[in-house]
C-alpha positions as a Markdown table, in Angstrom:
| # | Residue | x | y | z |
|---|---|---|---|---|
| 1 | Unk | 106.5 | 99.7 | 79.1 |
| 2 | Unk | 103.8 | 101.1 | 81.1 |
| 3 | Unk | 104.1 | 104.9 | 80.9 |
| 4 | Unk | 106.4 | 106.4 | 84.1 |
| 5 | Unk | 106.9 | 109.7 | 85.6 |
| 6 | Unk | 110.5 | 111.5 | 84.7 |
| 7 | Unk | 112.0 | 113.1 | 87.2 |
| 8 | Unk | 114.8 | 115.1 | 85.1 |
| 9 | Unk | 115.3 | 116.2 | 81.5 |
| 10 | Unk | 118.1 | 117.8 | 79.8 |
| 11 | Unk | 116.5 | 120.9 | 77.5 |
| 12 | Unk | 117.9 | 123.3 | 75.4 |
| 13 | Unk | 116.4 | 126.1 | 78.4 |
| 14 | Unk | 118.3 | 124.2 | 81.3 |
| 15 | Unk | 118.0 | 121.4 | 83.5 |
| 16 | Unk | 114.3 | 120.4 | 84.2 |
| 17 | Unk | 113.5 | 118.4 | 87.4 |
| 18 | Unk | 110.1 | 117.3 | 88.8 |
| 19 | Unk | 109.6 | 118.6 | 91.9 |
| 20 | Unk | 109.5 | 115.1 | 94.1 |
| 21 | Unk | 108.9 | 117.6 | 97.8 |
| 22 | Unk | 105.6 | 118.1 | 96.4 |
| 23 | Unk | 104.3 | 114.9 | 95.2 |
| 24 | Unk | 101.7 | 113.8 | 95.2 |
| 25 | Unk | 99.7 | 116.8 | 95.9 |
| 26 | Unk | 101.3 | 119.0 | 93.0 |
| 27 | Unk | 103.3 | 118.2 | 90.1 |
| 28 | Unk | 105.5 | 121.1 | 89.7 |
| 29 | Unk | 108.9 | 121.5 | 87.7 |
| 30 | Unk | 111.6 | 123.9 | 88.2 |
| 31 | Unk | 113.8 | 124.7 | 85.7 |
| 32 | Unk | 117.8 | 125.4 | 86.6 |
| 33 | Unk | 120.2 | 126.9 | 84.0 |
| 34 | Unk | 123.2 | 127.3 | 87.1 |
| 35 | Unk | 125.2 | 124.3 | 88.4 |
| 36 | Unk | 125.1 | 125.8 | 91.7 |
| 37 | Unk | 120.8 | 125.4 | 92.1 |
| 38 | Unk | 121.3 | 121.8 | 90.4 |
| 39 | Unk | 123.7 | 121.2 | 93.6 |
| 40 | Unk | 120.8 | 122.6 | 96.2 |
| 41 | Unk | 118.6 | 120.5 | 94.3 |
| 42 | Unk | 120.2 | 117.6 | 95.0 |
| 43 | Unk | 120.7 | 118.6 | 98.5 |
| 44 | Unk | 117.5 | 119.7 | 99.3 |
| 45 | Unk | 115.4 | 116.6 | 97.8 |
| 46 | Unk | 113.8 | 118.4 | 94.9 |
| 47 | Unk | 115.4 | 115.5 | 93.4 |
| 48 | Unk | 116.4 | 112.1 | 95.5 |
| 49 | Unk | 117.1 | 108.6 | 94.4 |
| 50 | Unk | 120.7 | 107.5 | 94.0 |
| 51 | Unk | 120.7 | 106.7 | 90.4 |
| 52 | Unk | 119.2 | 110.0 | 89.2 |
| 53 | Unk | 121.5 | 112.0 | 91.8 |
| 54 | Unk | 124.5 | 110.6 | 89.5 |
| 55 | Unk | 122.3 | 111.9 | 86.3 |
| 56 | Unk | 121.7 | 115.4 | 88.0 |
| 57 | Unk | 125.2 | 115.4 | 89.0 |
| 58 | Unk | 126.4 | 114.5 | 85.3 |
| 59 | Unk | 124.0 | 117.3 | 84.4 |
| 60 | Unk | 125.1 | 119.6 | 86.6 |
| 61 | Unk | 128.1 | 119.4 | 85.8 |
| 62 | Unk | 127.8 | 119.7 | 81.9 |
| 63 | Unk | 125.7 | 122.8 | 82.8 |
| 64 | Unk | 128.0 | 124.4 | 84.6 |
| 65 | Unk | 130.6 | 123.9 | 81.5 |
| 66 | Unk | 127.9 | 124.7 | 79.0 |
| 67 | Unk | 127.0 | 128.3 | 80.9 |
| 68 | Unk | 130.4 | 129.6 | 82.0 |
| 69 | Unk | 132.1 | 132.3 | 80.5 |
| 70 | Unk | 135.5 | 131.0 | 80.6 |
| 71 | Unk | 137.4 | 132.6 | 77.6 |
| 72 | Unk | 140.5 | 129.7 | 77.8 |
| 73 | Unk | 140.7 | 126.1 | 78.2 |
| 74 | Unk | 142.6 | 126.6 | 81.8 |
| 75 | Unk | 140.1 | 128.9 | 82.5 |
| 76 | Unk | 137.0 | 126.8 | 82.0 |
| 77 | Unk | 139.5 | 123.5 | 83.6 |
| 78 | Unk | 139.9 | 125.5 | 87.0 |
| 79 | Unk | 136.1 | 126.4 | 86.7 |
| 80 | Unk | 135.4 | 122.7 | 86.2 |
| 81 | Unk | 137.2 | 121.6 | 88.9 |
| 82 | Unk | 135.1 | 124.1 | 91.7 |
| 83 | Unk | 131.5 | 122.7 | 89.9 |
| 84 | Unk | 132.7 | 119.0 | 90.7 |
| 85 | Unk | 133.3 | 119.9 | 93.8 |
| 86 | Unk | 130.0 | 122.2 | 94.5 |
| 87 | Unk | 128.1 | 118.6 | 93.4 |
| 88 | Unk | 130.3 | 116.4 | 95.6 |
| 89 | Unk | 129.5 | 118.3 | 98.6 |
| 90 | Unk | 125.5 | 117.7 | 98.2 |
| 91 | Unk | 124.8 | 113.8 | 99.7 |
| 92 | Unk | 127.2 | 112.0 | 100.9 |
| 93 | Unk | 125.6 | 108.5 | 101.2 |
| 94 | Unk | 124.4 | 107.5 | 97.6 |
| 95 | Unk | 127.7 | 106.7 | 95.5 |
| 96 | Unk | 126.4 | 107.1 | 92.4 |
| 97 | Unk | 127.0 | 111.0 | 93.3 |
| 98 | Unk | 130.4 | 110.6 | 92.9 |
| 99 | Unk | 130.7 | 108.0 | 89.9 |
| 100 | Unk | 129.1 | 110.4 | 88.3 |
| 101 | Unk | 131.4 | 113.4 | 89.2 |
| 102 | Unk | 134.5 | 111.2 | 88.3 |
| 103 | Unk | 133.1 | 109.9 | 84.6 |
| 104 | Unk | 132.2 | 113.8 | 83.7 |
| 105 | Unk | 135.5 | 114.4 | 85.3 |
| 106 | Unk | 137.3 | 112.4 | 82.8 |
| 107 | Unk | 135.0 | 112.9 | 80.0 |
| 108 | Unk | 136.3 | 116.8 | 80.5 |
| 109 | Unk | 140.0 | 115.8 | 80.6 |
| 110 | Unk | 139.5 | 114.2 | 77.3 |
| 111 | Unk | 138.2 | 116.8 | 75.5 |
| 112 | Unk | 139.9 | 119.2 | 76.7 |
| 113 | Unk | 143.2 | 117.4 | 75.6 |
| 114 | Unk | 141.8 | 117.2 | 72.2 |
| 115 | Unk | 140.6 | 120.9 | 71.9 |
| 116 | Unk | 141.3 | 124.2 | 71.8 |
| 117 | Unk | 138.1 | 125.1 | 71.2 |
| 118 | Unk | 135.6 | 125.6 | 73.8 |
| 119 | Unk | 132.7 | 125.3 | 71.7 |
| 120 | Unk | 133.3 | 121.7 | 71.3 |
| 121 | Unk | 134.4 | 120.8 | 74.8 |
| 122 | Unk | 131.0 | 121.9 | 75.6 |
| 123 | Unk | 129.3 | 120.0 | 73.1 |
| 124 | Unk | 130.9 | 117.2 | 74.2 |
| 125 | Unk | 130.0 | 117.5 | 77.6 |
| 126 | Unk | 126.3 | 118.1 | 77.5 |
| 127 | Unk | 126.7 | 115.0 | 75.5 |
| 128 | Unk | 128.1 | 113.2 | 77.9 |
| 129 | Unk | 125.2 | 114.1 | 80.3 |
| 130 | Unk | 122.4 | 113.2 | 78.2 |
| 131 | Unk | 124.7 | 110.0 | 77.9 |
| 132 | Unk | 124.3 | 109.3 | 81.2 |
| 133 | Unk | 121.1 | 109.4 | 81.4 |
| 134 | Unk | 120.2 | 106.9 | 78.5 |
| 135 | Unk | 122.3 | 104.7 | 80.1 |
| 136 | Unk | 120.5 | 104.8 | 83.5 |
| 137 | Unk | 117.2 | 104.1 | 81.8 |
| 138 | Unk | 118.8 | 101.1 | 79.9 |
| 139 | Unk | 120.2 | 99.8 | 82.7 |
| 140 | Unk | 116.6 | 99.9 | 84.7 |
| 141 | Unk | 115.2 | 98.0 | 82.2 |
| 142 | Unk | 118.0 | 95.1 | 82.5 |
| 143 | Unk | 117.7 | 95.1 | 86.2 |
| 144 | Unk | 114.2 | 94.5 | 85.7 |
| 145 | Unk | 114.7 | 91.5 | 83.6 |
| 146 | Unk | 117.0 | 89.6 | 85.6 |
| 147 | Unk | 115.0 | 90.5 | 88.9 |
| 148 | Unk | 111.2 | 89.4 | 87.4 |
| 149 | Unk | 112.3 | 86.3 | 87.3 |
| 150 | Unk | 112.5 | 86.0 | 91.0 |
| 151 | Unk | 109.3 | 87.1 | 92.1 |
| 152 | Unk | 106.4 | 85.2 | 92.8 |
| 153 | Unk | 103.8 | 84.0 | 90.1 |
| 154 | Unk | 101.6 | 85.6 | 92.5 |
| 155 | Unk | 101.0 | 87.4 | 95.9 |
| 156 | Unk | 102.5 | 90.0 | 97.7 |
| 157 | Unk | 105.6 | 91.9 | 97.6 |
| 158 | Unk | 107.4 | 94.4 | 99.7 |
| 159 | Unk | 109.8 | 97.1 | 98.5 |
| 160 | Unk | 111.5 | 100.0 | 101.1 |
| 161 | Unk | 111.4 | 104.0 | 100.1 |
| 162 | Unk | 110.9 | 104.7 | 96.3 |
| 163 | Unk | 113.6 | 102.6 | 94.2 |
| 164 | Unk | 111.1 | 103.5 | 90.9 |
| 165 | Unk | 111.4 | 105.9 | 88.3 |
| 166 | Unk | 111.6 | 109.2 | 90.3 |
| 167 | Unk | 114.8 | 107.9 | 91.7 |
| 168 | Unk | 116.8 | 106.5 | 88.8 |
| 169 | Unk | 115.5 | 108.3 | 85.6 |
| 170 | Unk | 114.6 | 105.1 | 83.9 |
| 171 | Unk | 111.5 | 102.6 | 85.0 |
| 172 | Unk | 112.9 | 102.5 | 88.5 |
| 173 | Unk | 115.3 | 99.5 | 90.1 |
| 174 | Unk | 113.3 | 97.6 | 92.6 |
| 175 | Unk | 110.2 | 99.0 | 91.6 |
| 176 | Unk | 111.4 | 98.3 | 87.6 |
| 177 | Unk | 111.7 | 94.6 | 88.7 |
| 178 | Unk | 108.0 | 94.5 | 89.6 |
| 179 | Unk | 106.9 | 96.4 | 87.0 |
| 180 | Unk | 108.9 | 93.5 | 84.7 |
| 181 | Unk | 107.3 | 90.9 | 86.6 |
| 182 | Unk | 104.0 | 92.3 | 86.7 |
| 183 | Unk | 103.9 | 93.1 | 82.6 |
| 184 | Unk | 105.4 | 89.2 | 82.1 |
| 185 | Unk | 102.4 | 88.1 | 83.7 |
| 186 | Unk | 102.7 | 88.0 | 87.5 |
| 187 | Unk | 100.1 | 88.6 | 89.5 |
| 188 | Unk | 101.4 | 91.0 | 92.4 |
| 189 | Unk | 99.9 | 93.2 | 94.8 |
| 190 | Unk | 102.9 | 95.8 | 96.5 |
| 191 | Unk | 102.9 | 96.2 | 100.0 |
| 192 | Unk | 104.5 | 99.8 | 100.5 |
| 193 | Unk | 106.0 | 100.9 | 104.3 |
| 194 | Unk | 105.4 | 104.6 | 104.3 |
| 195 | Unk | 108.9 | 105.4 | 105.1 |
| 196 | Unk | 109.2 | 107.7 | 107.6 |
| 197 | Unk | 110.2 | 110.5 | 108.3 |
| 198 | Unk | 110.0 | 111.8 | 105.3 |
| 199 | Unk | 107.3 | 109.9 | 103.3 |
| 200 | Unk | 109.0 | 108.6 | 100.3 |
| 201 | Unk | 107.2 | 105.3 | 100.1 |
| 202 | Unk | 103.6 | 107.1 | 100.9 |
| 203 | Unk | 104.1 | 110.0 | 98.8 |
| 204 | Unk | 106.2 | 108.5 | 96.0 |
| 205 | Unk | 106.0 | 105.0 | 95.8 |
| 206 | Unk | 102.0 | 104.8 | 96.0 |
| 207 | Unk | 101.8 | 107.5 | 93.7 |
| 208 | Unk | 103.9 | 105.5 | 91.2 |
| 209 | Unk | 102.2 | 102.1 | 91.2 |
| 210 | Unk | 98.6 | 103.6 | 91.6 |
| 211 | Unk | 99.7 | 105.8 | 88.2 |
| 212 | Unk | 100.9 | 102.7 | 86.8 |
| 213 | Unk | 97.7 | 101.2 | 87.6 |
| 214 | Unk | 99.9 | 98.2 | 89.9 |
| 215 | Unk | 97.7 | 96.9 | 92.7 |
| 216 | Unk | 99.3 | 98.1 | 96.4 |
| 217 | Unk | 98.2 | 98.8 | 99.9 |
| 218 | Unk | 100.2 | 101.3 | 102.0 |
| 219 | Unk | 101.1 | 100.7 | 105.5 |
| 220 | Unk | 102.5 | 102.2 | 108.3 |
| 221 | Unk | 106.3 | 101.1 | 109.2 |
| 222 | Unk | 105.1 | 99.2 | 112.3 |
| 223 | Unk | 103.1 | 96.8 | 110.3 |
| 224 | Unk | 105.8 | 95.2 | 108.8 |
| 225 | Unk | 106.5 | 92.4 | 110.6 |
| 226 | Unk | 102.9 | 91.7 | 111.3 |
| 227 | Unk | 102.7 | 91.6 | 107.1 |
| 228 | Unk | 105.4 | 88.7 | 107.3 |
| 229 | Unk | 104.4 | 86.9 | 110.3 |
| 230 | Unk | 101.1 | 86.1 | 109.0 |
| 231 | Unk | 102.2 | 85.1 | 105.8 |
| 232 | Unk | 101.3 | 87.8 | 103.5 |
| 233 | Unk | 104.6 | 89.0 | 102.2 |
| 234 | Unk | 106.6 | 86.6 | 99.1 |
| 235 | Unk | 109.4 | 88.9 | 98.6 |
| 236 | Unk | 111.2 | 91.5 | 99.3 |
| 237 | Unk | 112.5 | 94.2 | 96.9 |
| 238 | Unk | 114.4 | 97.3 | 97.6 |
| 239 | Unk | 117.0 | 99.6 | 95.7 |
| 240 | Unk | 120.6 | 100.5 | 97.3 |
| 241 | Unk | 122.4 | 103.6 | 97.7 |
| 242 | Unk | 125.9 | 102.1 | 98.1 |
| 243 | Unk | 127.4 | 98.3 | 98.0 |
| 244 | Unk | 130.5 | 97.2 | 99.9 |
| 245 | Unk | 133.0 | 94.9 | 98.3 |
| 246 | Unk | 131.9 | 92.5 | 100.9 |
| 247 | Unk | 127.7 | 92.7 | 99.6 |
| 248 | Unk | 126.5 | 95.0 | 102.6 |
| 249 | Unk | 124.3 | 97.6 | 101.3 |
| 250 | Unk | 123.2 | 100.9 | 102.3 |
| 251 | Unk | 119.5 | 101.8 | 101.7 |
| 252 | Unk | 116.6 | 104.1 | 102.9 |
| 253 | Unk | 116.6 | 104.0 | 107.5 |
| 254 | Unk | 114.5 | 101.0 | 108.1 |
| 255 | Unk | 115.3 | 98.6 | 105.3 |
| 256 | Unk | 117.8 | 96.7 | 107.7 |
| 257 | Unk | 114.8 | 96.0 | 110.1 |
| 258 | Unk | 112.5 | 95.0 | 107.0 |
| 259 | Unk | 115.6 | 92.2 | 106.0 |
| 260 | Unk | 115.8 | 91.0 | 109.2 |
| 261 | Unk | 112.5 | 90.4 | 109.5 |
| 262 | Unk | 112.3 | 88.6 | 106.1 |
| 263 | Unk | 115.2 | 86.2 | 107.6 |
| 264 | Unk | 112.9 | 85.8 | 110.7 |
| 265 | Unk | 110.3 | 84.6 | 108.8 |
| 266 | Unk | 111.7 | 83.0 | 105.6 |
| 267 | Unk | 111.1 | 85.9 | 103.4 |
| 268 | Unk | 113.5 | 86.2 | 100.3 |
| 269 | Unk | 115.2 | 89.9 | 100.9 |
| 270 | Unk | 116.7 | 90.9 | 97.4 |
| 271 | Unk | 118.9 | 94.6 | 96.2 |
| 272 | Unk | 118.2 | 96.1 | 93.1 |
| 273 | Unk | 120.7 | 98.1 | 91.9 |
| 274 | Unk | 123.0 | 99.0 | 88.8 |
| 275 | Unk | 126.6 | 98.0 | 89.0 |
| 276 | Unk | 127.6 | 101.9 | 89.7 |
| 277 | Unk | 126.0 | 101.7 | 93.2 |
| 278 | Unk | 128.8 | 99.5 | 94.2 |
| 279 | Unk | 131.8 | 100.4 | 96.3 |
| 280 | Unk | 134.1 | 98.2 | 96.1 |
| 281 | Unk | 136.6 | 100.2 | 97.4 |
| 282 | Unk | 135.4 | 99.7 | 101.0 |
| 283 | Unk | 135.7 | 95.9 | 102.3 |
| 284 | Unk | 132.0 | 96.3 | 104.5 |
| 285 | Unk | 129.3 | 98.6 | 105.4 |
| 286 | Unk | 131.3 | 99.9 | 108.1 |
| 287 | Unk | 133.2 | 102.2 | 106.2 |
| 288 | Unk | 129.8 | 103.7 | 104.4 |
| 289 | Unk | 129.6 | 107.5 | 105.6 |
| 290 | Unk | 125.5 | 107.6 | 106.9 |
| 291 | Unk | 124.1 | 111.1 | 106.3 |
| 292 | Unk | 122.7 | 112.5 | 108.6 |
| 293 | Unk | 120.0 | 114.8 | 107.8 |
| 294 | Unk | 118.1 | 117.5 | 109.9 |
| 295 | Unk | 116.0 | 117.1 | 113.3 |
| 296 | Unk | 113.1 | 119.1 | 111.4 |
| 297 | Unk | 112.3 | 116.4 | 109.1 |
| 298 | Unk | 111.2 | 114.5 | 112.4 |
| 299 | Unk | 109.4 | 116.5 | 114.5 |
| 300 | Unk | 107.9 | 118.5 | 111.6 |
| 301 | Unk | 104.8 | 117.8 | 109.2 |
| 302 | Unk | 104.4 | 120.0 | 106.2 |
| 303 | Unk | 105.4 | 122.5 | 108.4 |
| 304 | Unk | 103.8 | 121.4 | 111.1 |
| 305 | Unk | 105.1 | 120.4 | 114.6 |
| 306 | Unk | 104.3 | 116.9 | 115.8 |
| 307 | Unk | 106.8 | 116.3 | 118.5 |
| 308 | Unk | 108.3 | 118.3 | 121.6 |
| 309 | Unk | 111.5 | 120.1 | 121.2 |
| 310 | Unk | 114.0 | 117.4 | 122.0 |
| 311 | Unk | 116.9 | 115.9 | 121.2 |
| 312 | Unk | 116.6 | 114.0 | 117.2 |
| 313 | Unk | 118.3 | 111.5 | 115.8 |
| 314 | Unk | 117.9 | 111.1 | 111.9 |
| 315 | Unk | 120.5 | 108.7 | 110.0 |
| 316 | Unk | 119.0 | 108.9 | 106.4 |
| 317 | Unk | 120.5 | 105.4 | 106.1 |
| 318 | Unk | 120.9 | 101.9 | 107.7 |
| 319 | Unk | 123.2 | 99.0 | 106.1 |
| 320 | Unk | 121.8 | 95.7 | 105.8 |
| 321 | Unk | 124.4 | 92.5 | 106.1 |
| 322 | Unk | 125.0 | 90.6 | 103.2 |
| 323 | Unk | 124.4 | 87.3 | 105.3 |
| 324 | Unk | 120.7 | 88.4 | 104.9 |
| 325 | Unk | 120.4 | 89.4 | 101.4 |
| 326 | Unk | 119.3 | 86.2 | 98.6 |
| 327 | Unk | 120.8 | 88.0 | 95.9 |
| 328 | Unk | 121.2 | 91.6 | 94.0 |
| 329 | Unk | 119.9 | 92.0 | 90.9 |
| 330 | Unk | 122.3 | 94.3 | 88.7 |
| 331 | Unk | 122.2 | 95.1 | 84.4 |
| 332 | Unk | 124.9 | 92.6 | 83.5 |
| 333 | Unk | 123.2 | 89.8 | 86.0 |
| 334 | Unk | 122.6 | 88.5 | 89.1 |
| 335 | Unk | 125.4 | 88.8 | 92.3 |
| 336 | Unk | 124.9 | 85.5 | 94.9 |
| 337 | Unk | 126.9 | 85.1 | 97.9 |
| 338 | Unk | 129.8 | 85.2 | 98.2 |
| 339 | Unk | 129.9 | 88.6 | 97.5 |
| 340 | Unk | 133.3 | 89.6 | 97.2 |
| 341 | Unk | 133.4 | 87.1 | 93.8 |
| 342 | Unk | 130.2 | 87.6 | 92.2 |
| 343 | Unk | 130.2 | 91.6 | 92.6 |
| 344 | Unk | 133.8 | 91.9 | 91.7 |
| 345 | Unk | 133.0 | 89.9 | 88.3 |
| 346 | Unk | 129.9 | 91.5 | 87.3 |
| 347 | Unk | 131.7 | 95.0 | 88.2 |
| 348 | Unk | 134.6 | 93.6 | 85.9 |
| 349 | Unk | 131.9 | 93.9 | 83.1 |
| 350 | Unk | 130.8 | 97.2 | 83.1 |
| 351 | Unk | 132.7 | 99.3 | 80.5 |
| 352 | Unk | 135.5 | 101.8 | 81.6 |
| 353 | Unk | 133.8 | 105.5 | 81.1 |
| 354 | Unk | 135.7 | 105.9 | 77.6 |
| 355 | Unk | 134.0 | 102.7 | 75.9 |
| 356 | Unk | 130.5 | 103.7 | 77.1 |
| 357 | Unk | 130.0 | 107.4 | 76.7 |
| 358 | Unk | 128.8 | 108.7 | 72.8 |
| 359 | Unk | 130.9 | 109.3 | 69.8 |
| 360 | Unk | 133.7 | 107.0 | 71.3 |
């Protein structure tokens, strides 16, 4: 695999994360040895991406075990419980997040059960962490697998916000499908929306692909459906913050537009996504809580103001309806229509949290 940027690593000094505000003027990495700046982290979009806000979370999480100076096991269990809920109160959109909280949160129950001694319990949550993350990145890779193969041989491509590396940890979702298809053999130019208001597909998505030497042309979120209509887009490929039981999927604002658009014009609209972004606990998008995030992000520029003072709306998110989605690509296959069967069996195969985390 083509080398790829990592946004977060577990060290023996603390939680390291790339510094994704910055890109792709600076590369800078912070360092956090206290759950409670992991949880700003997340909040503040040093670190963004559903999949690597469940690994930060994991991390978090076994951070705030590892560095607390609980001298009991009820102690360090009544500590636990206000870190879980510090990281729950972050992002509300991407579910990941709270997968996350929940597997640490049983992972903890276990050990604790087992041990009196808080040495180990701490062990064995760090592990946990680091588990989590190995997983992501294998689960990337399988994504990108079962996705390349439904890409064109060649042309263009579209993808939606950065669904690549410095959101899941591993080689990326949507973005690890083309890089799959792209390393098979396919000849693909990306065509990357900039994503506004806050730039992820300008700022991280070109960054990605140009480092990864991919061919791409960025373009303003207007041009989309002047891409399509003239027969210049193939596919379309974008990751997922949360899946209803029903297939409707929450993404990045303006990647409902960009799907019905595709429909429009006969484009194949496709989700990337690992089996942990789904929801299946809500029937449809409906019931998806949409964050919403601050006016400044939209009338400010690095800083600078570009608008009047007026009233903002900012939704982070928009959910696009299964009926105009071809397929999601997940790590244990590919979910058709109708949703409610193909997601509930390929969730079915992912491992409860005892089967999949190390030493068990």
């Amino acid at each position: 695999m083509t080398h790829v940027a990592q946004p977060i690593e577990w060290t023996d000094n603390g939680v390291v994360m790339l510094d994704q505000r910055r890109l792709p003027a600076a590369e800078i990495h912070h360092t956090y040895t206290d759950y409670r700046d992991v949880a700003a982290a997340i909040r503040d979009m040093v670190i963004r991406g559903a999949p690597v806000i469940g690994v930060a979370a994991a991390m978090g999480a076994a951070l705030g075990v590892q560095r607390s100076s609980a001298v009991s096991v009820n102690e360090l269990r009544a500590e636990f419980g206000e870190i879980c809920e510090a990281l729950a109160q972050t992002r509300p959109t991407a579910v990941d997040l709270f997968w996350a909280i929940e597997r640490m949160k049983f992972r903890f129950a276990e050990l604790a059960a087992q041990n009196s001694d808080l040495g180990k319990i701490k062990q064995g949550m760090v592990q946990e962490a680091r588990q989590v993350h190995l997983e992501k990145k294998a689960t990337d890779e399988a994504i990108g697998r079962f996705g390349a193969e439904f890409m064109p041989r060649e042309g263009q491509v579209m993808t939606q916000c950065n669904a690549g590396a410095l959101a899941t940890g591993g080689i990326g979702t949507a973005l690890g499908v083309i890089r799959v298809a792209v390393e098979q053999g396919r000849k693909l130019h990306v065509l990357v929306p900039e994503t506004r208001p806050y730039l992820q597909g300008a700022r991280l998505t070109a960054w990605e692909l140009h480092r990864g030497g991919i061919p791409l042309t960025l373009i303003t979120d207007n041009m989309v459906g002047h891409m399509m209509k003239n027969g210049k887009v193939g596919a379309v490929v974008t990751g997922a913050d949360r899946i209803a039981a029903n297939g409707d999927s929450a993404n990045k604002i303006g990647t409902y537009q960009i799907a019905v658009l595709a429909k429009e014009h006969n484009v194949p609209f496709y989700i990337a996504a690992p089996t942990s972004t789904f929801d299946l606990s809500i029937p449809d998008g409906d019931q998806i809580p949409i964050e919403e995030r601050s006016a400044e992000e939209v009338t400010h520029l690095q800083g600078i103001r570009i608008a009047p003072d007026v009233n903002v709306a900012h939704p982070a998110f928009d959910v696009t309806p299964a009926r105009y989605i071809a397929a999601i690509f997940t790590e244990h296959g590919v979910a058709h229509a109708p949703y409610t069967e193909s997601l509930r069996a390929l969730a079915a195969v992912q491992r409860a949290p005892s089967a999949v985390s190390s030493g068990r």
